[in-house]
Jmol script that loads the backbone (N, CA, C; Angstrom):
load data "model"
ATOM      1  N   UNK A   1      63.853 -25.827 -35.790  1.00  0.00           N
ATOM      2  CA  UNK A   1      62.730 -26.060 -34.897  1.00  0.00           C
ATOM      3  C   UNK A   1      61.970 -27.272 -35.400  1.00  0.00           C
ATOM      4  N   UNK A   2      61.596 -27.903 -34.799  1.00  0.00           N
ATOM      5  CA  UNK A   2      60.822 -29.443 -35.084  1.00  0.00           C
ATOM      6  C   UNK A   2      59.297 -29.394 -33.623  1.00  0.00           C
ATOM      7  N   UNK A   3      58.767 -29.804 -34.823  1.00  0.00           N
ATOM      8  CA  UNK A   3      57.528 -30.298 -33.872  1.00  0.00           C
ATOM      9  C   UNK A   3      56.478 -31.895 -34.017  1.00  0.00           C
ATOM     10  N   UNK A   4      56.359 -31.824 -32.973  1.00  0.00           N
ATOM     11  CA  UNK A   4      55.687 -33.594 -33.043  1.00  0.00           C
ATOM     12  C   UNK A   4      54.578 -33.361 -32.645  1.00  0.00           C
ATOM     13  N   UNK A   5      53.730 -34.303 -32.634  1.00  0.00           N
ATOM     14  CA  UNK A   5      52.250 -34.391 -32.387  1.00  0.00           C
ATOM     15  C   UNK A   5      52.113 -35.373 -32.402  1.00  0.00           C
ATOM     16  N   UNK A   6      50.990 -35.880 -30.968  1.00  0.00           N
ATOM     17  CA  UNK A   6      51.220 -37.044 -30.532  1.00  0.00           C
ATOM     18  C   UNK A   6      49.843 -37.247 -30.709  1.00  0.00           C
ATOM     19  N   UNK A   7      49.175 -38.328 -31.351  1.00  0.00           N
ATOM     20  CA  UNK A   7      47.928 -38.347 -31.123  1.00  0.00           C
ATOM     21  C   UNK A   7      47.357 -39.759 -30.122  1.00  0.00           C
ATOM     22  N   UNK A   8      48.348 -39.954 -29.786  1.00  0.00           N
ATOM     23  CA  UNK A   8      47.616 -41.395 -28.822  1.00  0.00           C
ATOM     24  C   UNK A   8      46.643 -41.092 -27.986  1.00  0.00           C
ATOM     25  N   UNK A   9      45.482 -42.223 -28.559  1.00  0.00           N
ATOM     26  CA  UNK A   9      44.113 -42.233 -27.509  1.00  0.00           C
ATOM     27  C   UNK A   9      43.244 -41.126 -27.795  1.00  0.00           C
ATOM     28  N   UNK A  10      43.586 -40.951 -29.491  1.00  0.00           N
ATOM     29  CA  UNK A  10      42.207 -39.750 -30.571  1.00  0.00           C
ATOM     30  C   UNK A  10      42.370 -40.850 -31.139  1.00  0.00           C
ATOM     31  N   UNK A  11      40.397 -40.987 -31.042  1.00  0.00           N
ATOM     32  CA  UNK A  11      39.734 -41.846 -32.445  1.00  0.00           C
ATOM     33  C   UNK A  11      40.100 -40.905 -33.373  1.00  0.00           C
ATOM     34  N   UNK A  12      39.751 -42.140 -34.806  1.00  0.00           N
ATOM     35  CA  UNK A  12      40.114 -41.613 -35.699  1.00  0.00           C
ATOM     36  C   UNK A  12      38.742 -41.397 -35.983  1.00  0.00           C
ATOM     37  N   UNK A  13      38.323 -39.776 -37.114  1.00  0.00           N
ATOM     38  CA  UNK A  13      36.928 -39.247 -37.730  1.00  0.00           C
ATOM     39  C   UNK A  13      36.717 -40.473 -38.287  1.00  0.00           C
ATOM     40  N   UNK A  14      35.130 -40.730 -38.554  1.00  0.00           N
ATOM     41  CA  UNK A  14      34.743 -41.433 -39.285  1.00  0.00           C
ATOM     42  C   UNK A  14      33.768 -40.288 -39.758  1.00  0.00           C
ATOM     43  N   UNK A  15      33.536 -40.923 -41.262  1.00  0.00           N
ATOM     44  CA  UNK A  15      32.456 -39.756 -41.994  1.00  0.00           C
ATOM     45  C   UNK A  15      31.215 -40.720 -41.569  1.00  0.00           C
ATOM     46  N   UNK A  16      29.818 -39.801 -41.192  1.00  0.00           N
ATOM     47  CA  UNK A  16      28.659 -40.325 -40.928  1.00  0.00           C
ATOM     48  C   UNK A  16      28.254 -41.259 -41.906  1.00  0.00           C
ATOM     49  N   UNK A  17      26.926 -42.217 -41.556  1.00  0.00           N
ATOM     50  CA  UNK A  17      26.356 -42.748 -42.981  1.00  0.00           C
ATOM     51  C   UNK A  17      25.517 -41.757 -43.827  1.00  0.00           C
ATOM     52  N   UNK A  18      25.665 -42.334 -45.112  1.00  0.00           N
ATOM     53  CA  UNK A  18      25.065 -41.827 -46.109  1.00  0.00           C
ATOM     54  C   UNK A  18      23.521 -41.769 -46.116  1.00  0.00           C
ATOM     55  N   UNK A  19      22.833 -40.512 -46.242  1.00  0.00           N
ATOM     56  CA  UNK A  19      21.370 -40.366 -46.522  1.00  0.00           C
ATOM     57  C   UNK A  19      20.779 -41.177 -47.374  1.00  0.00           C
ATOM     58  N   UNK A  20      19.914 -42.236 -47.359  1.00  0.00           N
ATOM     59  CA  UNK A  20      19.017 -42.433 -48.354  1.00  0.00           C
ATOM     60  C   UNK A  20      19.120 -41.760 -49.321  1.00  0.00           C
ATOM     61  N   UNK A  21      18.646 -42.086 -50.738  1.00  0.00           N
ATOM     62  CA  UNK A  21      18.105 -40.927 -51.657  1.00  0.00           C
ATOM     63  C   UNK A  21      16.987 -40.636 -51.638  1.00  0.00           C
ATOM     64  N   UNK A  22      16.077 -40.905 -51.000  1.00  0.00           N
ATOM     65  CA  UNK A  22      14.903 -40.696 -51.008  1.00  0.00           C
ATOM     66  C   UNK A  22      14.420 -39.621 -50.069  1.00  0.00           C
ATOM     67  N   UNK A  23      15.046 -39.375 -48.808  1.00  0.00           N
ATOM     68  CA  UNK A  23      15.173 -38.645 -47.805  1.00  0.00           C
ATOM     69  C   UNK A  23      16.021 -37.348 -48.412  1.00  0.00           C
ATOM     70  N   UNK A  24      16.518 -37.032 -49.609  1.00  0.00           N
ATOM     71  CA  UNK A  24      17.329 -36.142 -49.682  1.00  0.00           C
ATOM     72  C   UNK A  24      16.323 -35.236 -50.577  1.00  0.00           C
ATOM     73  N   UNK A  25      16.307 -33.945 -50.168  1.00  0.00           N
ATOM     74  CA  UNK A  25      15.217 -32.889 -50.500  1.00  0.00           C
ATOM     75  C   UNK A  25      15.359 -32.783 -52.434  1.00  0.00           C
ATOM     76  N   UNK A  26      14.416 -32.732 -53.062  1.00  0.00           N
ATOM     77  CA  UNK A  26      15.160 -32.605 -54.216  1.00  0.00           C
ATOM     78  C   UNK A  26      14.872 -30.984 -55.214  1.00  0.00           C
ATOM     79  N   UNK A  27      15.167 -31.074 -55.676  1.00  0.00           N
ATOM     80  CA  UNK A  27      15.281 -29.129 -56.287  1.00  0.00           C
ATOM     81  C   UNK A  27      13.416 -28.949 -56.757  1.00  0.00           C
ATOM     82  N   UNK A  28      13.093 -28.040 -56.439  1.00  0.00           N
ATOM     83  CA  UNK A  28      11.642 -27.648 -55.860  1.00  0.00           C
ATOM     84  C   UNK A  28      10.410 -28.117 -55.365  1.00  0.00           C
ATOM     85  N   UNK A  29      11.456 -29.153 -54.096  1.00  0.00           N
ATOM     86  CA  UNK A  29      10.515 -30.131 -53.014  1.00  0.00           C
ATOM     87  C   UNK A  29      10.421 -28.919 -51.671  1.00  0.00           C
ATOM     88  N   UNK A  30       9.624 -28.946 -50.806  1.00  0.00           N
ATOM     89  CA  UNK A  30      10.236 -28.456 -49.976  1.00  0.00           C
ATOM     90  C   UNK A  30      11.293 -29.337 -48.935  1.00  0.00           C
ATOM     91  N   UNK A  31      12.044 -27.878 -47.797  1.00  0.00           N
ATOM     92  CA  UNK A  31      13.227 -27.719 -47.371  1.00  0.00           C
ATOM     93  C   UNK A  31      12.932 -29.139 -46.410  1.00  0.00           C
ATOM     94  N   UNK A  32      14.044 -29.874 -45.630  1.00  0.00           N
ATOM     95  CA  UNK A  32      13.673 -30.799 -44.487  1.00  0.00           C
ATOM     96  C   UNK A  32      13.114 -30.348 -43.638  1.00  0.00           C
ATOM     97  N   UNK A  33      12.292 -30.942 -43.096  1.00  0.00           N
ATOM     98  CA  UNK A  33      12.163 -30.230 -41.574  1.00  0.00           C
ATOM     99  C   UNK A  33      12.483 -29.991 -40.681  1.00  0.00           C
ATOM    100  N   UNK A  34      12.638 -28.815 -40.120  1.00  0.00           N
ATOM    101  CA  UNK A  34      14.226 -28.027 -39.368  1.00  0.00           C
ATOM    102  C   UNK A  34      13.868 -28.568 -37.809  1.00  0.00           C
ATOM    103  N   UNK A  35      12.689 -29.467 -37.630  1.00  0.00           N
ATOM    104  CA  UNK A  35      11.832 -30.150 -35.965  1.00  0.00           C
ATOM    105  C   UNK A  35      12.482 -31.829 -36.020  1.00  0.00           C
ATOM    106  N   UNK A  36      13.156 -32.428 -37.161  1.00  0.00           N
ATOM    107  CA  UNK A  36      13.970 -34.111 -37.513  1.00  0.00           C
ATOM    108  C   UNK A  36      14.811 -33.795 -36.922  1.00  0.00           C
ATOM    109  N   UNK A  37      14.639 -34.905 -35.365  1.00  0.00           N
ATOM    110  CA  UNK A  37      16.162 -34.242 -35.168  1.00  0.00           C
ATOM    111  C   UNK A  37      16.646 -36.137 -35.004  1.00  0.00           C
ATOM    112  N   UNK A  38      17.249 -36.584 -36.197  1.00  0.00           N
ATOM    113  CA  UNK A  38      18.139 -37.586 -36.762  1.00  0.00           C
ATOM    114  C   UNK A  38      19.883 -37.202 -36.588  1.00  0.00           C
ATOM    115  N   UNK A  39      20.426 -36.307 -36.362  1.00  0.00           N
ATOM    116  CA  UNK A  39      21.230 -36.350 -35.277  1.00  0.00           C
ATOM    117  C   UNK A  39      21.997 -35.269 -36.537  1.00  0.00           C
ATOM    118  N   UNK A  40      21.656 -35.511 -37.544  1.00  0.00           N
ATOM    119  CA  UNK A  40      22.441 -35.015 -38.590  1.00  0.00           C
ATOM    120  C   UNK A  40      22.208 -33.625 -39.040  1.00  0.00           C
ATOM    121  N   UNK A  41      23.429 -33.088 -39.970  1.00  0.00           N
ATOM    122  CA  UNK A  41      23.051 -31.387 -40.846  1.00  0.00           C
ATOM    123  C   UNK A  41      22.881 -31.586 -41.083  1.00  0.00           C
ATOM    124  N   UNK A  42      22.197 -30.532 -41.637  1.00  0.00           N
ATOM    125  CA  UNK A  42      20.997 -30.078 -42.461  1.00  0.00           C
ATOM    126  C   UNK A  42      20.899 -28.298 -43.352  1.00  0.00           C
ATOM    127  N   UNK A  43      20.385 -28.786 -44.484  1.00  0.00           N
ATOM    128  CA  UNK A  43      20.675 -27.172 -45.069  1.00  0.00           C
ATOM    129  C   UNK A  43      19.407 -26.655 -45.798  1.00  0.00           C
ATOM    130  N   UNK A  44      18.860 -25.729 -45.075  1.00  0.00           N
ATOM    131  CA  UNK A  44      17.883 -25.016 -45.430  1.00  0.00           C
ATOM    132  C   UNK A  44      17.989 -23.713 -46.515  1.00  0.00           C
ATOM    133  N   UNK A  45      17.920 -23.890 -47.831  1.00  0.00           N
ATOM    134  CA  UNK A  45      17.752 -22.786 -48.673  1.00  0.00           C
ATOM    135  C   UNK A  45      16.265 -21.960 -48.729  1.00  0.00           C
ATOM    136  N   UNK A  46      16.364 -20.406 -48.912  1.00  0.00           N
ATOM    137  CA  UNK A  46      15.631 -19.838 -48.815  1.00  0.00           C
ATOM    138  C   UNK A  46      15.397 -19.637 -50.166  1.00  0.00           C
ATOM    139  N   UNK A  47      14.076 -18.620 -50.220  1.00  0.00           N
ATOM    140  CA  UNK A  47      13.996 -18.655 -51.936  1.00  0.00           C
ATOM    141  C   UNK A  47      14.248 -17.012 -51.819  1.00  0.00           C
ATOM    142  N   UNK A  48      15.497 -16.477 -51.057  1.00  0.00           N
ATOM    143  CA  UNK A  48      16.028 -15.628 -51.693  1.00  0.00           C
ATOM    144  C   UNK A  48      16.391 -15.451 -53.218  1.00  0.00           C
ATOM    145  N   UNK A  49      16.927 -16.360 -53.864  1.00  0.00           N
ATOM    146  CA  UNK A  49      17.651 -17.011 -55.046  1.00  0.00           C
ATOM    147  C   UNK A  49      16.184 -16.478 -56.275  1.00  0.00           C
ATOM    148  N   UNK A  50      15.328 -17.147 -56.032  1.00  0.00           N
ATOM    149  CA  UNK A  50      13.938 -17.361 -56.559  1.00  0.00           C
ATOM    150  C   UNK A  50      13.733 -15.155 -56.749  1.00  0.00           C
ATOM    151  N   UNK A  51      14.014 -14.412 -55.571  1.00  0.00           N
ATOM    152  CA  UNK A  51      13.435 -13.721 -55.501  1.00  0.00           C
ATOM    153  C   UNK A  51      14.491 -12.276 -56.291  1.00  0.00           C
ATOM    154  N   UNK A  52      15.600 -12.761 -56.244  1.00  0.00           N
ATOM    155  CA  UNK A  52      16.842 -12.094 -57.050  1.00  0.00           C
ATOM    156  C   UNK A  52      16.259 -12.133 -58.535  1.00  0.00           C
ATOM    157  N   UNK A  53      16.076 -13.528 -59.034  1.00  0.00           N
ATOM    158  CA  UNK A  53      15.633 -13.985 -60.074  1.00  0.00           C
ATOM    159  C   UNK A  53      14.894 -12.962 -60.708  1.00  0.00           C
ATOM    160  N   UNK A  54      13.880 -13.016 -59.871  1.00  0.00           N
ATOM    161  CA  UNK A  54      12.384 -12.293 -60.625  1.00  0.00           C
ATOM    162  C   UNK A  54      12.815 -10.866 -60.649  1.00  0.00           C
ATOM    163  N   UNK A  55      13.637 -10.561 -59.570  1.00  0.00           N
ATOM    164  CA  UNK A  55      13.599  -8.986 -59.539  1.00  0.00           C
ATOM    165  C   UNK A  55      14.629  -8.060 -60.436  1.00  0.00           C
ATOM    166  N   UNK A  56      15.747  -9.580 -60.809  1.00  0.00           N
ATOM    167  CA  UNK A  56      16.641  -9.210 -62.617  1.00  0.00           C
ATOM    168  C   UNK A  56      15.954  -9.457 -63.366  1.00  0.00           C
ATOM    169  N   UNK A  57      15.014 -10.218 -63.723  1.00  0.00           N
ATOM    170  CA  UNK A  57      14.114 -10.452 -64.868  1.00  0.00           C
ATOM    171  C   UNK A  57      13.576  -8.551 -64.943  1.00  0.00           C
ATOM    172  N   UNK A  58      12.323  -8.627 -63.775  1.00  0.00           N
ATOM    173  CA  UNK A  58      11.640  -7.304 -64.180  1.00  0.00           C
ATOM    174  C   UNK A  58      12.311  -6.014 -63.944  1.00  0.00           C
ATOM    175  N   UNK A  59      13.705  -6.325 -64.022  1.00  0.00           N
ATOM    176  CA  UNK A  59      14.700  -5.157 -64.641  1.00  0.00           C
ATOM    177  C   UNK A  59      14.822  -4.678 -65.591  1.00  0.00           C
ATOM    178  N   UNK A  60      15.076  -6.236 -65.890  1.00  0.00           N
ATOM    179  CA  UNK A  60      15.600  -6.604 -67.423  1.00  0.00           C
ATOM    180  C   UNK A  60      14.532  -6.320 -68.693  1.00  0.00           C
ATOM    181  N   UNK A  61      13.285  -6.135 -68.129  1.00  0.00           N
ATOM    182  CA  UNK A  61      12.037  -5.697 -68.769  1.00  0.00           C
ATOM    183  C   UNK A  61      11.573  -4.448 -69.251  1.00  0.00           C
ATOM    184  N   UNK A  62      11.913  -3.712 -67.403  1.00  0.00           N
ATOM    185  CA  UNK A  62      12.030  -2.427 -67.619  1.00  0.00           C
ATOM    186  C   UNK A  62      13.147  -1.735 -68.572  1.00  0.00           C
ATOM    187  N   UNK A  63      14.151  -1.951 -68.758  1.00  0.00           N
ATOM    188  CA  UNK A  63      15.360  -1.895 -68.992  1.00  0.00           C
ATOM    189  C   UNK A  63      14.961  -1.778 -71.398  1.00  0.00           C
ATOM    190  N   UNK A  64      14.492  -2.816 -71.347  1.00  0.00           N
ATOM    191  CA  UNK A  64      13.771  -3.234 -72.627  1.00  0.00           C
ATOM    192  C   UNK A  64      13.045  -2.138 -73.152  1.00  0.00           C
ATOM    193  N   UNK A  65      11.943  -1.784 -72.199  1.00  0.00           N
ATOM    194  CA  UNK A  65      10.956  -1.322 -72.464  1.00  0.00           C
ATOM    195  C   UNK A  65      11.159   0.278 -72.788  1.00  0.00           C
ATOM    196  N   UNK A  66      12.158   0.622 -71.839  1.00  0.00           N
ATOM    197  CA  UNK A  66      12.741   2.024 -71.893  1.00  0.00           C
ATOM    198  C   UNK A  66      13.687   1.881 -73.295  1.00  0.00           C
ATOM    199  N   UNK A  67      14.472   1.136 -73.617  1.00  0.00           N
ATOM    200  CA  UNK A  67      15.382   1.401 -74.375  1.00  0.00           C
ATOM    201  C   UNK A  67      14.506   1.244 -76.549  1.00  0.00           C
ATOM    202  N   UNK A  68      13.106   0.289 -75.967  1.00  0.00           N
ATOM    203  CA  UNK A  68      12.292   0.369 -76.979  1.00  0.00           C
ATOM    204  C   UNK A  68      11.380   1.831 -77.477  1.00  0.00           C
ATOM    205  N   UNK A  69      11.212   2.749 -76.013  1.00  0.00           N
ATOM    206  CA  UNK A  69      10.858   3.748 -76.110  1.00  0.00           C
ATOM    207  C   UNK A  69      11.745   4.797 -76.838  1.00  0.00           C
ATOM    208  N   UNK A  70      13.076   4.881 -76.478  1.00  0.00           N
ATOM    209  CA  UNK A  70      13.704   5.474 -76.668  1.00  0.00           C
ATOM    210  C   UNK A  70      13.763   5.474 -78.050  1.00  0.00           C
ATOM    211  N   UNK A  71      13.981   3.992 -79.162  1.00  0.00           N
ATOM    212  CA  UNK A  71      14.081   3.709 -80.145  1.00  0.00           C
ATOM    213  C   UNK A  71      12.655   4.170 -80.449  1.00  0.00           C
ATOM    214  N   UNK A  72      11.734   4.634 -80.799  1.00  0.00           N
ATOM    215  CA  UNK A  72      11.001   4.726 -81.159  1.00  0.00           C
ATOM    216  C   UNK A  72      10.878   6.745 -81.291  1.00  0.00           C
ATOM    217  N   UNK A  73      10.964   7.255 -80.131  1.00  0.00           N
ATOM    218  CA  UNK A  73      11.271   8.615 -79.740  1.00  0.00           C
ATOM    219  C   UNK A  73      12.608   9.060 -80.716  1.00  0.00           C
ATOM    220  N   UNK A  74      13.810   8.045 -80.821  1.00  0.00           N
ATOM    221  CA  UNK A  74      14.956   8.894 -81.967  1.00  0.00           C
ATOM    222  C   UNK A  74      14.623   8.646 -83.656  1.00  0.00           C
ATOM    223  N   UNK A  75      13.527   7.497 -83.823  1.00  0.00           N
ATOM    224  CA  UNK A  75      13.540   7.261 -85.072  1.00  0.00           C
ATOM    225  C   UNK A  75      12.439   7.926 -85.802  1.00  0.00           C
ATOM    226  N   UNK A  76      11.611   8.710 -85.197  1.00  0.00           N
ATOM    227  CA  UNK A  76      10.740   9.554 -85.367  1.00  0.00           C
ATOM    228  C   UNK A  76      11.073  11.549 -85.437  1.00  0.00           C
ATOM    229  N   UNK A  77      12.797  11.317 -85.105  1.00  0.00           N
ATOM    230  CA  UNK A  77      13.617  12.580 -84.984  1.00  0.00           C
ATOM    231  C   UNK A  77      13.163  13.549 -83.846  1.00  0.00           C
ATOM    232  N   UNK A  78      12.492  13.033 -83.010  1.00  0.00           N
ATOM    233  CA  UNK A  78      12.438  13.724 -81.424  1.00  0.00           C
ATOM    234  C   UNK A  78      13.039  13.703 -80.432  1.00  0.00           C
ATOM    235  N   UNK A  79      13.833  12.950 -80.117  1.00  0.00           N
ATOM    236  CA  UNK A  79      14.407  12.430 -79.289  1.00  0.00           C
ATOM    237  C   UNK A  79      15.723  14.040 -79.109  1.00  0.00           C
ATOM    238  N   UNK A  80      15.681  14.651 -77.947  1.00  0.00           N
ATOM    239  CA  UNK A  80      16.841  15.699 -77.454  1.00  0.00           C
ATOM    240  C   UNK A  80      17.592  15.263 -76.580  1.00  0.00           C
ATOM    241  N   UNK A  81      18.954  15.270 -76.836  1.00  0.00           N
ATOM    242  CA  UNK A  81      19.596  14.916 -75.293  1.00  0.00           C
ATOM    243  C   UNK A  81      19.877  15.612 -74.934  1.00  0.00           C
ATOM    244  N   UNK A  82      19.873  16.035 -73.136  1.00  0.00           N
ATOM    245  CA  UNK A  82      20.234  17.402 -73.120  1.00  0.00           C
ATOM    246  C   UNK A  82      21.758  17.340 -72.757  1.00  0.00           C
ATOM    247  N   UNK A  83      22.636  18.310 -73.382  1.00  0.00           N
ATOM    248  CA  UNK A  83      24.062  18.659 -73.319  1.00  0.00           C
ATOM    249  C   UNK A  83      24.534  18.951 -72.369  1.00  0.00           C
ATOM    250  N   UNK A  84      24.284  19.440 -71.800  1.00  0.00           N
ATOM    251  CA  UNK A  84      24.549  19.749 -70.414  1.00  0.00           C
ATOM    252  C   UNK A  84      24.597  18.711 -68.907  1.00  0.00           C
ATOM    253  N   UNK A  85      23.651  17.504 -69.091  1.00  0.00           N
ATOM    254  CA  UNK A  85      23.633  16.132 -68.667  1.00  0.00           C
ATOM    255  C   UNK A  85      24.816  15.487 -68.930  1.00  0.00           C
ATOM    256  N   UNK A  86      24.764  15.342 -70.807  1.00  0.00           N
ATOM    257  CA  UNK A  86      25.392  14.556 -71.288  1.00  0.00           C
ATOM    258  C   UNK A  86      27.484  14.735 -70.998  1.00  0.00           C
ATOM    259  N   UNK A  87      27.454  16.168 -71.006  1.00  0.00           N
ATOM    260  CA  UNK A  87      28.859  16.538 -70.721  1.00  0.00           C
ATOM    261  C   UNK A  87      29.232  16.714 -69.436  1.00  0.00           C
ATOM    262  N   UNK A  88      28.750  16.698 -68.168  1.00  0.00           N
ATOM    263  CA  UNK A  88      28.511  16.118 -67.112  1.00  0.00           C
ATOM    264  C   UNK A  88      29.131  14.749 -66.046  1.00  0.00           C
ATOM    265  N   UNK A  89      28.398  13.889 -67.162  1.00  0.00           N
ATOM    266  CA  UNK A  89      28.374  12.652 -66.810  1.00  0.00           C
ATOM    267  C   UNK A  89      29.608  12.088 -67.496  1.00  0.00           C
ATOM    268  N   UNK A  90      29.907  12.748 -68.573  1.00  0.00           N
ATOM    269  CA  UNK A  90      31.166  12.437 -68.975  1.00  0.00           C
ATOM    270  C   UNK A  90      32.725  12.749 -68.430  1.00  0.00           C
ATOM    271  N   UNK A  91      32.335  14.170 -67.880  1.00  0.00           N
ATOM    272  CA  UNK A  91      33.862  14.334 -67.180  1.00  0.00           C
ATOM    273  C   UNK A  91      33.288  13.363 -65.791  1.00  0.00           C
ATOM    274  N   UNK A  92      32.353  13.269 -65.191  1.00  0.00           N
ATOM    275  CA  UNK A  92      32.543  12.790 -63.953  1.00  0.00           C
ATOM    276  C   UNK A  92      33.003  11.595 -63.931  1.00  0.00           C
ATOM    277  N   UNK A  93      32.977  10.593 -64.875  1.00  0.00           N
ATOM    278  CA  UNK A  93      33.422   9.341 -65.374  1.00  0.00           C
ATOM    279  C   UNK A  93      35.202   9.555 -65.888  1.00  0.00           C
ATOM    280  N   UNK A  94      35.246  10.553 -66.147  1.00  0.00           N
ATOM    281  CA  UNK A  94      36.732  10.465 -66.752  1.00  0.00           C
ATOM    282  C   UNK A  94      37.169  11.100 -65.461  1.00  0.00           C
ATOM    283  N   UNK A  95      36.939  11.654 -64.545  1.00  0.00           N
ATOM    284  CA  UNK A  95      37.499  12.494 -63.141  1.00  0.00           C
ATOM    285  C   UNK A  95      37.425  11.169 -62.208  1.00  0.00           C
ATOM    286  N   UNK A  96      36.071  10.084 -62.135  1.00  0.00           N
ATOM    287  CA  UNK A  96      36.605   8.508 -61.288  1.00  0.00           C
ATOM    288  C   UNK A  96      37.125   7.670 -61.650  1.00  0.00           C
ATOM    289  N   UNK A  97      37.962   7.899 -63.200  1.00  0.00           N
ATOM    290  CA  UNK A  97      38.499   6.826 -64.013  1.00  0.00           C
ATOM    291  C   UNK A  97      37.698   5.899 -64.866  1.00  0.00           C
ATOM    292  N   UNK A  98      36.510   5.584 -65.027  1.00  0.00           N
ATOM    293  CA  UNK A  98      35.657   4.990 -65.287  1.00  0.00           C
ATOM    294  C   UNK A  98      35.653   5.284 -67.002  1.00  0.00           C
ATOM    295  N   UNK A  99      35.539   4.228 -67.701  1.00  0.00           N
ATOM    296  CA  UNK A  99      35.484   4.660 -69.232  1.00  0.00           C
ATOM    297  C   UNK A  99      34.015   3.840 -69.236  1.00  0.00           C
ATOM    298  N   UNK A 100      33.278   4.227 -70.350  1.00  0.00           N
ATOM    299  CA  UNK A 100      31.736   4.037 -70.493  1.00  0.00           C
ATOM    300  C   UNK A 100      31.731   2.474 -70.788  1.00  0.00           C
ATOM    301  N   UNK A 101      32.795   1.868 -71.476  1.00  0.00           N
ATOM    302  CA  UNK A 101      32.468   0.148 -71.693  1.00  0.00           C
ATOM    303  C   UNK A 101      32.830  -0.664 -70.045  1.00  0.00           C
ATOM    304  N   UNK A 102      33.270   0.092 -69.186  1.00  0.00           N
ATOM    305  CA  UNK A 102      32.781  -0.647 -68.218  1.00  0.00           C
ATOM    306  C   UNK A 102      31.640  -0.787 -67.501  1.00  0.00           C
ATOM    307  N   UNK A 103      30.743   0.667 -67.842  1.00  0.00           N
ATOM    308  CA  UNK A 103      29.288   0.287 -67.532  1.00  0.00           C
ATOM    309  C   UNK A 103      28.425  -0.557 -67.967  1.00  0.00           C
ATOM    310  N   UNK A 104      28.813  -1.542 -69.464  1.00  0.00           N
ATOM    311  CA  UNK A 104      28.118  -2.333 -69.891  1.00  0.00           C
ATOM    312  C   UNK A 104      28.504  -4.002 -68.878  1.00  0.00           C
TER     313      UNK A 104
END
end "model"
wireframe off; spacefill off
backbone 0.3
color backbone group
């Protein structure tokens, strides 16, 4: 089987001109204005990104703060785990396949 393709009488793409640099948004300018209408794309980032950020940070805090508690609660010899949790969570991890270093 063979195939041809004829393109007579298709321009060929040309890539648009190049933006200024000065016109090009730069990392925490704000976005272009989405009302320019210069004929060209355009890419509007949200500060989703910004808001992921903050909300792994004050994870990552909480996360700290609990695990400083904790250290403080076992080194004082109080700290109980209860057995019944703990053996639990263990078959249910070995019953979905899951071994505990993949939770890290």
């Amino acid at each position: 089987m063979s195939m041809r393709i004829h393109n007579d009488g298709i321009a060929p793409a040309t890539a648009p001109p190049a933006a200024p640099a000065e016109s090009v948004a730069q990392p925490g300018s704000p976005a272009l204005s989405p009302t320019a209408s210069n004929g060209s794309d355009q890419v509007h980032i949200s500060s989703l990104s910004g808001n992921i950020s903050a909300a792994t940070g004050a994870l990552a805090e909480q996360q700290a703060a609990r695990v400083s508690n904790l250290a403080v609660i076992y080194s004082r010899g109080k700290y109980e785990a209860d057995s019944m949790q703990v053996s639990r969570a263990l078959v249910s991890r070995a019953m979905a396949g899951n071994s505990p270093e993949e939770d890290s």
